[in-house]
C-alpha positions, 0 to 999 in steps of 0.5 A, spaced: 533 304 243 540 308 245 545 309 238 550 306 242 546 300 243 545 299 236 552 299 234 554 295 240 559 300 244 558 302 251 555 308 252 563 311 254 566 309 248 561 312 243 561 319 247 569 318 246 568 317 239 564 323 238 569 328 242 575 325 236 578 321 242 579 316 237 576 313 231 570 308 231 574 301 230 572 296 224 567 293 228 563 299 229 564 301 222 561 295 220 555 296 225 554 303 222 554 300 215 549 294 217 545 297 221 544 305 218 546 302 210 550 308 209 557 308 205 563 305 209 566 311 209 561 315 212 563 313 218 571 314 217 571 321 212 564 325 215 561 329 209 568 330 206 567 328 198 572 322 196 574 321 189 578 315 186 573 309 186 575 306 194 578 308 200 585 305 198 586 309 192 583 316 193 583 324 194 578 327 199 576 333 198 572 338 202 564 338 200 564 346 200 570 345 194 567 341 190 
């Protein structure tokens, strides 16, 4: 099955987000989350490393820094 098919976007859309046209919506995120387990804010941040207990009240980092 097609990543953009698990995750419920068009082909188009998903091709967009990985040019950083925009960032995946909330939905996206979730279906990521549900269908991958990863951390919510993988999809949001990358590989950056985030400090401060949630995304609300943090600092990011660079993984190299740490």
């Amino acid at each position: 099955m097609e990543f953009a098919n698990i995750i419920y976007v068009s082909q188009g859309s998903l091709s967009e987000i990985e040019q950083d046209k925009y960032k995946p919506s909330y939905d996206v995120i979730i279906a990521i989350n549900k269908r991958f387990n990863t951390e919510i804010e993988w999809p949001i941040y990358g590989d950056e490393k985030i400090v401060g207990g949630n995304i609300f009240n943090m600092e990011i980092y660079d993984k190299d820094e740490i």
